[in-house]
SEROMI-599114 format. One record per residue: residue in one letter; x, y, z of N, C-alpha, C in turn. Coordinates in steps of 0.05 Angstrom, whole numbers, padded with zeros to 5 digits, always signed. Each point is the difference from the previous one (the first is absolute). Example, Ala and Ser with C-alpha at 12.3 -4.5 7.8 and 13.67 -1.06 7.14 Angstrom:
// residues 2
A+00264-00114+00156-00018+00024+00000+00018+00024+00000S-00007+00021-00014+00016+00024+00001-00015+00022+00014
This chain:
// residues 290
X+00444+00301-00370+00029+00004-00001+00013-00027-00004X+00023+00000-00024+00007-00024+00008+00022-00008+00021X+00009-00019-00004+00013-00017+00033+00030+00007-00001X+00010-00001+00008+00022-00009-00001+00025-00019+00016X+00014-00016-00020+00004-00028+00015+00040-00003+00004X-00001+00000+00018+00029-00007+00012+00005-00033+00004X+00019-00014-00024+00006-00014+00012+00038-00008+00018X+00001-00024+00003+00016+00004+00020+00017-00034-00007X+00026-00002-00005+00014-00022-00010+00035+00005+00009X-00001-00026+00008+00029+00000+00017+00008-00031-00013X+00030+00005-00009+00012-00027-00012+00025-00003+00015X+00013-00021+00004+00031-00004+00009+00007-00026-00017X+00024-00001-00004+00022-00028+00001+00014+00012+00023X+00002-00027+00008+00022-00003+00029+00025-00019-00010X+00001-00021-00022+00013-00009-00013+00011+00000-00029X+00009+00025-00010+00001+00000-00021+00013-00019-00027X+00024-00011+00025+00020-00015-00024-00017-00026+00006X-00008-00006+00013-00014-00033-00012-00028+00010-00015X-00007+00018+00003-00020+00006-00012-00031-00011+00013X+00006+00000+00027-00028-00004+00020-00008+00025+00002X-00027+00001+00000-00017+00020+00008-00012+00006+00019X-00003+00011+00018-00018+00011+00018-00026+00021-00007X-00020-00001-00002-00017+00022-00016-00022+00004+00012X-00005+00024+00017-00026+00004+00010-00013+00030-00015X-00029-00008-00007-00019+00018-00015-00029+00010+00019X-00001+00021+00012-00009+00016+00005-00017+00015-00009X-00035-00001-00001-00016+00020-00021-00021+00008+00020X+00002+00020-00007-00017+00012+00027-00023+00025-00026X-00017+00011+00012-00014+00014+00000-00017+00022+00021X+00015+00026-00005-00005+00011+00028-00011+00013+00010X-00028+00002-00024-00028+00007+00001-00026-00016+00006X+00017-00028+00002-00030-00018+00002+00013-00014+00024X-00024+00010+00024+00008-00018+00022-00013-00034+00006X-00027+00004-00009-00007-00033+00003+00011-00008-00031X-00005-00032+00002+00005-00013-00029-00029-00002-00007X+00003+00009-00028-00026+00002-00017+00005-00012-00023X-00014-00020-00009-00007-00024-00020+00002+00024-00025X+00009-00011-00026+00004+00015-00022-00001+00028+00006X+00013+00020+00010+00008+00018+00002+00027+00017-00006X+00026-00014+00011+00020+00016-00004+00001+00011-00030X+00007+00029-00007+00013+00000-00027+00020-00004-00014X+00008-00019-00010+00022-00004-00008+00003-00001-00028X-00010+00025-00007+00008+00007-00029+00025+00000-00018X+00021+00006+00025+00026+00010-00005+00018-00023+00018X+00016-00005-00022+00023-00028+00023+00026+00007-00015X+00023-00004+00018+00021-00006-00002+00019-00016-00007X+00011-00003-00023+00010-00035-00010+00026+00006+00004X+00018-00017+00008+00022+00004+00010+00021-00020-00017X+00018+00011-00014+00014-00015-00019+00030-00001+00012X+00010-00025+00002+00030-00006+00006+00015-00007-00021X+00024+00009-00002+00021-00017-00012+00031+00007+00004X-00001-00019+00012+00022+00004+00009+00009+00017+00032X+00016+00018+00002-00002+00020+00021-00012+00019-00005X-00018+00003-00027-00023+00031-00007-00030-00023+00013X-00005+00029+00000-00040-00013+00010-00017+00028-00009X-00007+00001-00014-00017+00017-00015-00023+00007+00007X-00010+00011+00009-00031+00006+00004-00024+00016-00015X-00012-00016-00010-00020+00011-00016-00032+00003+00005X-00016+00014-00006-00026+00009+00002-00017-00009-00025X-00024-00022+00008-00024+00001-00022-00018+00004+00010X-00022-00001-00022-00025-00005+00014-00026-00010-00025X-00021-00013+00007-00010-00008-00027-00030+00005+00003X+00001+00022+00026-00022+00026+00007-00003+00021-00007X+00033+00016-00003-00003+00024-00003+00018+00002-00025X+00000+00029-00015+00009+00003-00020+00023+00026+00010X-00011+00014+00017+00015+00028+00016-00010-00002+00030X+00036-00002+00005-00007-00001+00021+00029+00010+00014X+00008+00010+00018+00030+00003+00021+00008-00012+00023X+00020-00012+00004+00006-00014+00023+00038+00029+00008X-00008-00012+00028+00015+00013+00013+00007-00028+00012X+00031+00009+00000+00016-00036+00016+00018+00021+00010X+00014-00019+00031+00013+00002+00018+00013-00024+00001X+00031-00011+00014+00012-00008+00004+00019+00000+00026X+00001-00026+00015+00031+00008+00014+00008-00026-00006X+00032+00008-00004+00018-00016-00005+00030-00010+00012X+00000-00025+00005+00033-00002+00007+00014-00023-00019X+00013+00019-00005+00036-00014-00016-00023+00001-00032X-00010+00015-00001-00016-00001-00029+00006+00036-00010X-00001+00007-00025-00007+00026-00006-00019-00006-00028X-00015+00028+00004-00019+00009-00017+00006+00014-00030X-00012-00005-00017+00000+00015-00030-00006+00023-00001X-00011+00012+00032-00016+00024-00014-00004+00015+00040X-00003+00018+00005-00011+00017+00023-00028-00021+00009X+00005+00004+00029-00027-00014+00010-00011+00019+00024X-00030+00002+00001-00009-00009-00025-00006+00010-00016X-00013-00011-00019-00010+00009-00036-00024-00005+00007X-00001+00010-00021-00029+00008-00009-00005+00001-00030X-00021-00021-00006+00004-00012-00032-00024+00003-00015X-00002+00010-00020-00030+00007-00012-00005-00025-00026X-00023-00014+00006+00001-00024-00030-00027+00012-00008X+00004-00001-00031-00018+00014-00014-00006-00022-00026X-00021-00019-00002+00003-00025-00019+00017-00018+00009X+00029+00005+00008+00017-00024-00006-00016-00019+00013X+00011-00028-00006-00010-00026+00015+00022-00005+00023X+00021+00006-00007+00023+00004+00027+00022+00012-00002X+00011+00002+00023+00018+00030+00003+00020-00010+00018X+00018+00010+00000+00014-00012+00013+00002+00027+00019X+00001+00002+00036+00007+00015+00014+00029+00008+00010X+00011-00021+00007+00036+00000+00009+00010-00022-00003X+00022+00003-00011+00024-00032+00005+00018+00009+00025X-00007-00023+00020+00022-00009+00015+00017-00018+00006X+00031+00013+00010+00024-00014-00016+00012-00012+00033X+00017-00023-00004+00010-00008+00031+00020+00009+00001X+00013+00009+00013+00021+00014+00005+00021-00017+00009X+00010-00018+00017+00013-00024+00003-00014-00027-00002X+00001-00012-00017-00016-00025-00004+00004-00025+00018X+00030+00010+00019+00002-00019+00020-00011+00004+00028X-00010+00020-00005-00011+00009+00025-00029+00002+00000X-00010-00009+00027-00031+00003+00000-00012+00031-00008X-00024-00007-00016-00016+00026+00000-00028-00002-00005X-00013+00018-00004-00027+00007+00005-00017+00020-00018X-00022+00000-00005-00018+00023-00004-00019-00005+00008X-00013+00032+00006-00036+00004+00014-00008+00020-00018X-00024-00004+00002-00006+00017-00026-00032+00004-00002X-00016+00029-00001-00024-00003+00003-00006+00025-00023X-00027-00004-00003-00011+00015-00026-00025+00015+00002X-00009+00010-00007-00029+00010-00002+00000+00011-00032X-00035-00009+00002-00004+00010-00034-00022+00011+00001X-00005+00020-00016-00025+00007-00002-00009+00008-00042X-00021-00007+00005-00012+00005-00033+00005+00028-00012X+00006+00005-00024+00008+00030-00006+00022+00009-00005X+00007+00024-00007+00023+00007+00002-00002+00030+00005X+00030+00018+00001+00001+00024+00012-00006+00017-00033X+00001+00026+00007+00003+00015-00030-00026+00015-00009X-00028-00015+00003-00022+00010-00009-00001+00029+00002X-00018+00019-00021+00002+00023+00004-00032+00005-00012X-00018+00006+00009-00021-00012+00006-00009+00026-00024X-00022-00014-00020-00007+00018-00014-00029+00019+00002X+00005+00029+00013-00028+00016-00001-00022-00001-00008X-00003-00010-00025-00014+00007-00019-00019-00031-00003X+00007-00021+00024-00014-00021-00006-00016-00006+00023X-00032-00007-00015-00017-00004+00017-00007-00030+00000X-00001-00003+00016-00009-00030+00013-00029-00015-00004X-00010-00025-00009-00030-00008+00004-00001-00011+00022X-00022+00000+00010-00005-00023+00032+00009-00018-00007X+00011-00026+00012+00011-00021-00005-00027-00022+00006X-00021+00006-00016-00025-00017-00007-00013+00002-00021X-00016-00023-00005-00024+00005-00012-00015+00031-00011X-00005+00020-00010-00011+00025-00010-00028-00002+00012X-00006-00028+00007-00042-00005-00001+00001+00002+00027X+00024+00001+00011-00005-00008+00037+00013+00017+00017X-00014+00005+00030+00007+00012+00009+00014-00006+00027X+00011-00001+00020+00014-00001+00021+00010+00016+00026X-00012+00004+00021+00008+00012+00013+00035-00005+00009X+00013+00033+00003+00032-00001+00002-00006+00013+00031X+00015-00036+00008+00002-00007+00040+00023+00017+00003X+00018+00007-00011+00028+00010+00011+00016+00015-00022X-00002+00027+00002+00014+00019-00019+00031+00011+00009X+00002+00023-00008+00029+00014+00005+00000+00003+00035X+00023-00008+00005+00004+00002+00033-00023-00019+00013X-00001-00009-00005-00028-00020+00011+00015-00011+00025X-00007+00002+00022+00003-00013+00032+00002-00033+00004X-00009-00012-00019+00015-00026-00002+00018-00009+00000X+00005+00011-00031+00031-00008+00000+00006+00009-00028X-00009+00026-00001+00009+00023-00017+00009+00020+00014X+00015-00006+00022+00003+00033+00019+00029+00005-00003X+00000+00036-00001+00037-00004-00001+00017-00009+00002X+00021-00016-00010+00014-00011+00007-00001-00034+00002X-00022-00003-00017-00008-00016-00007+00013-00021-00026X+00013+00020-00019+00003-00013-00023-00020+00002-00018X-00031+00008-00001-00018-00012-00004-00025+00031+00004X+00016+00023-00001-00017+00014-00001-00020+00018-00020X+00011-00008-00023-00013+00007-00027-00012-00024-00009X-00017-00012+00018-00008-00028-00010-00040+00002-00007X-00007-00022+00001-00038-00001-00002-00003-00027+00005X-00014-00004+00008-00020-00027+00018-00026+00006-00014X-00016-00026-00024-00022+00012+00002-00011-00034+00009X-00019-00002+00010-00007-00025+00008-00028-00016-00025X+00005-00021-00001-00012-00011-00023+00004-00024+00010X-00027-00027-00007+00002-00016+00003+00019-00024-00017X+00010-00019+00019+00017-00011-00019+00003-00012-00013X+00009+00000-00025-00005-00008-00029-00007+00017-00030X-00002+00026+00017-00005+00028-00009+00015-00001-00028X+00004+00004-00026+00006+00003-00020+00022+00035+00005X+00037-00003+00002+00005+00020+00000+00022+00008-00019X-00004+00021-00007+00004+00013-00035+00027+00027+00014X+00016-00009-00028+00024+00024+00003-00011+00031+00002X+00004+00000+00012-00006+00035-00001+00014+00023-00015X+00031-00013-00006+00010+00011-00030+00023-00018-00012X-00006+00012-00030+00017-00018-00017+00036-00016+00012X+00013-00021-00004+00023-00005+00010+00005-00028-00014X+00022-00009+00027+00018-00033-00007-00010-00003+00028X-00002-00021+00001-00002-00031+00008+00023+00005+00014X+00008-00001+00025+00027-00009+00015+00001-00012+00022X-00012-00012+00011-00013-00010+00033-00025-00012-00003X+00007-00030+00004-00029-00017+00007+00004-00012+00024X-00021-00007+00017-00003-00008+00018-00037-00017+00002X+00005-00028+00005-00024-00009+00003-00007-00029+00010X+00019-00002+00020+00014-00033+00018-00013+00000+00027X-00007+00032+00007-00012+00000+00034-00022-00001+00007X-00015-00017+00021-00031+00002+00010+00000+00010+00030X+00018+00010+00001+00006+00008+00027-00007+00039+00006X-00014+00009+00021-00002+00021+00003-00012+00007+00026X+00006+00023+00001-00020+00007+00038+00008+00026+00004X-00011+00014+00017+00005+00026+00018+00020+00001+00017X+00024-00012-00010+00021+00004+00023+00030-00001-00017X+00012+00011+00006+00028+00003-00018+00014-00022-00012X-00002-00022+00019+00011-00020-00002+00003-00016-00036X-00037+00018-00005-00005-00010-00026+00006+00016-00024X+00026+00019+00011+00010+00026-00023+00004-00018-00027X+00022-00019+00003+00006-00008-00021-00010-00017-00016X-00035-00012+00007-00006-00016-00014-00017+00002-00020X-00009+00031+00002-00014+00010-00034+00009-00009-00027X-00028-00016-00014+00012+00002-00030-00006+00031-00012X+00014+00000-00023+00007+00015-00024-00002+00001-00012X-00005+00031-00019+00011+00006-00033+00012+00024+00003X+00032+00002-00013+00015+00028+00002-00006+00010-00026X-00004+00020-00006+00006+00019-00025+00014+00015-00015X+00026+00002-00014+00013+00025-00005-00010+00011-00011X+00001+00032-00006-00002+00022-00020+00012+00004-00013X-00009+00013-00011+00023+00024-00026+00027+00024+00015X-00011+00000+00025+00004+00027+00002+00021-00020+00030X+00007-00026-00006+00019-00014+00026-00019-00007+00035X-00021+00014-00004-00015-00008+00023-00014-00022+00003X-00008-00011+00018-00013-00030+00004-00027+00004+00018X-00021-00014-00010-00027-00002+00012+00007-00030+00011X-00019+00000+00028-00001-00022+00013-00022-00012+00007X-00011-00018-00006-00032-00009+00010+00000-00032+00010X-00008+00009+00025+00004-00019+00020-00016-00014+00008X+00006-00020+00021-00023-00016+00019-00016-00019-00024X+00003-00009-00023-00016-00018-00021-00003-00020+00010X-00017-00022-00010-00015-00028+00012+00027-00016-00009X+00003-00025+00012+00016-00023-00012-00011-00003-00026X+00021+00000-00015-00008-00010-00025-00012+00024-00017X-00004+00026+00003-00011+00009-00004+00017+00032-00017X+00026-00010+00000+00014+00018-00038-00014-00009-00024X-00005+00022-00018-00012-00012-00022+00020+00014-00025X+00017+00005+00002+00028+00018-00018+00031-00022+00009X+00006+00002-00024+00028-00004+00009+00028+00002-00008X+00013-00004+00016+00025+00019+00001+00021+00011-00023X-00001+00022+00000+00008+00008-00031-00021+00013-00013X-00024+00001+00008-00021+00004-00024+00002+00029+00001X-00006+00013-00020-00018+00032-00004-00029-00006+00003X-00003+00021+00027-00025+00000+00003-00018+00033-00015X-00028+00006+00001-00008+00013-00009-00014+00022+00024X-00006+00014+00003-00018+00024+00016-00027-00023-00002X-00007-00009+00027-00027-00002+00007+00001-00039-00016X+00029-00013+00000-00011-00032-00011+00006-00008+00028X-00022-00025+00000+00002-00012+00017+00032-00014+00018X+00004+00002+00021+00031-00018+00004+00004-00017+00028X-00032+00004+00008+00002-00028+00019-00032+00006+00022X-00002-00020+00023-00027-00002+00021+00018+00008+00019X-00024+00016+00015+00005+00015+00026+00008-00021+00021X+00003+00000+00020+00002-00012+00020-00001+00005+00029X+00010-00021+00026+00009+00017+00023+00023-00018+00012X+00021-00001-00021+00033-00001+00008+00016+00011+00015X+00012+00000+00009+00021+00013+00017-00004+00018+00025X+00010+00020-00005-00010+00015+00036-00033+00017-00007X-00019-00003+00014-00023+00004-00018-00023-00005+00024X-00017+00018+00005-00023+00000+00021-00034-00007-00012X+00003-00005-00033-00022-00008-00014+00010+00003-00025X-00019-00012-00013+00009-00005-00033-00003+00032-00009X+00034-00004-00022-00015+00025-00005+00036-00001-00025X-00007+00025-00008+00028+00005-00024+00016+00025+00002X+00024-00010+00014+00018+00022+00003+00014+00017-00035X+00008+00022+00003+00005+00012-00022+00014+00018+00007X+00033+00003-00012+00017+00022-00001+00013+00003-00018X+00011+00024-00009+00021+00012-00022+00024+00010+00018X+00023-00014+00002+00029-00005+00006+00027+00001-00014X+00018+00004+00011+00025+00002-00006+00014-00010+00020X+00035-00007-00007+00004-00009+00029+00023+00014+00002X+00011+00008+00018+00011+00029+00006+00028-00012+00007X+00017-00026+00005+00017-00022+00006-00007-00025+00000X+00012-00016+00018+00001-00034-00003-00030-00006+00018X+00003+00016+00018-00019-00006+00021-00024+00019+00008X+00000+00018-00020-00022+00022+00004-00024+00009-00021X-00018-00008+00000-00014+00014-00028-00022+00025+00010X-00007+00018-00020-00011+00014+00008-00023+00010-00018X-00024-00002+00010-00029-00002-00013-00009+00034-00018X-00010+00008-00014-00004+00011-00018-00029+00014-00003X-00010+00027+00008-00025+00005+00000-00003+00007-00034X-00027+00001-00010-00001-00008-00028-00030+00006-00003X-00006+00006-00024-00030+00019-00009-00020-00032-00009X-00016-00005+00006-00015-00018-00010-00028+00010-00009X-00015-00014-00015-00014+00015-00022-00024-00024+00009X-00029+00017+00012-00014-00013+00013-00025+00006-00013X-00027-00013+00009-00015+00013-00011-00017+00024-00003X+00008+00015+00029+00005+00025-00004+00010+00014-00009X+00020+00001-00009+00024+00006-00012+00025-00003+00007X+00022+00008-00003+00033-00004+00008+00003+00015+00034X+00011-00018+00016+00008+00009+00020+00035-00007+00004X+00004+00023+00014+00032-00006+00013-00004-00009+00027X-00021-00007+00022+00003-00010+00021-00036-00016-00004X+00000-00030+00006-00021-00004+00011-00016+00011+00022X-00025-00019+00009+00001+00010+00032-00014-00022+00009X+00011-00006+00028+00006-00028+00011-00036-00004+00009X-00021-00022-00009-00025-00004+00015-00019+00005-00024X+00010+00018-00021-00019-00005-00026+00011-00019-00018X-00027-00001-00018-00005-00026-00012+00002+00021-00029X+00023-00028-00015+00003+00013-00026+00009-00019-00030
């Protein structure tokens, strides 16, 4: 599943007409409790443009291609461009602008706080029947799948994460699209990983769009270890990066889901027919090798 990241930013002038500043910045992350060396994701940042009494706030990223941020605000002696919060879908752009905020008396002190979360993807997908999936490997090799649908790990209701697959493979494993798409999400900066939550957010990545607006996710890859990139059309079964054991993770191994995201802060995983060498199934089964 992927993460999702709240951050958290508080500005003031206390002097406006001489033009002194006071400015405290605030970044928190509220999924990772120890500090972990190359880990945070910070795919998605906030550039904050002034001029004058406007301050503009905009969204890039030079990770993702689709992706939604949800921003919040409180404000004094300031107003907003738009309802808070929003909720903003970027699809390609390189940046977007989220809200302009305006000062309302420029002789008077004021403020903004302001926090965000983003997650990869966007809402809308409408998932197509008629498409069957390849293993997201090699055709010559086989793998036992550690963690299927509802899996007690951390595929269990309510999870986020319950239409998912765990198959375990050693790392460096050669892993292949399982169906045709775009390129929208790379990730491949983290060496960080372990059995404990702390390490949700430090999985690398490859996201996938479809045809049909849905997104494949394949997770937990080695540092360094995308071999696609961003923007590309990939093919059914081409290679697009090495396995790994990144992020929240109890052994090497390659997470895999078909998603949509249902709002700013919610996505929701996708059960889906994959075409094995037995033939096409609509549900794995968690402990065989396939």
């Amino acid at each position: 599943m992927q993460p999702g990241y709240w951050t958290n930013c508080s500005k003031a002038w206390t002097d406006p007409l001489s033009k002194k500043a006071a400015v405290w910045v605030v970044l928190f992350f509220g999924l990772i409790t120890p500090v972990l060396a190359n880990c945070d994701d910070r795919a998605v940042r906030i550039v904050e443009e002034r001029q004058g009494e406007v301050i503009r706030l905009l969204t890039e990223s030079d990770q993702l291609l689709d992706y939604t941020v949800t921003l919040n605000a409180s404000l004094h002696n300031m107003g907003a461009s738009r309802a808070l919060p929003a909720t903003v879908e970027v699809k390609g752009q390189k940046t977007v602008e989220l809200v302009v905020l305006r000062i309302g008396d420029p002789h008077s002190a004021h403020y903004y706080q302001y926090q965000f979360q983003w997650k990869y993807g966007t809402r809308g997908g409408v998932p197509d029947d008629k498409a069957v999936y390849l293993l997201p490997y090699a055709p010559d090799e086989r793998h036992i799948l550690i963690q299927g649908y509802f899996g007690k790990f951390s595929h269990y209701a309510g999870s986020g994460n319950e239409y998912a697959y765990d198959w375990a493979m050693p790392v460096g494993t050669t892993v292949c699209a399982a169906r045709e798409g775009v390129v929208v999400g790379v990730r491949q900066d983290s060496d960080a990983g372990g059995p404990y939550p702390a390490y949700f957010s430090c999985a690398n990545y490859v996201v996938i769009r479809h045809s049909d607006g849905t997104y494949a996710e394949y997770l937990h890859l080695k540092h360094g270890g995308v071999r696609v990139a961003l923007g590309a059309t990939v093919q059914a079964g081409q290679p697009i990066g090495l396995s790994g054991n990144t992020g929240f993770t109890s052994q090497p191994h390659l997470h895999f889901a078909v998603f949509r995201l249902l709002d700013g802060m919610k996505h929701e995983t996708l059960p889906v027919a994959i075409k094995t060498k037995a033939g096409t199934s609509s549900r794995l089964t968690q402990g065989q090798v396939y």
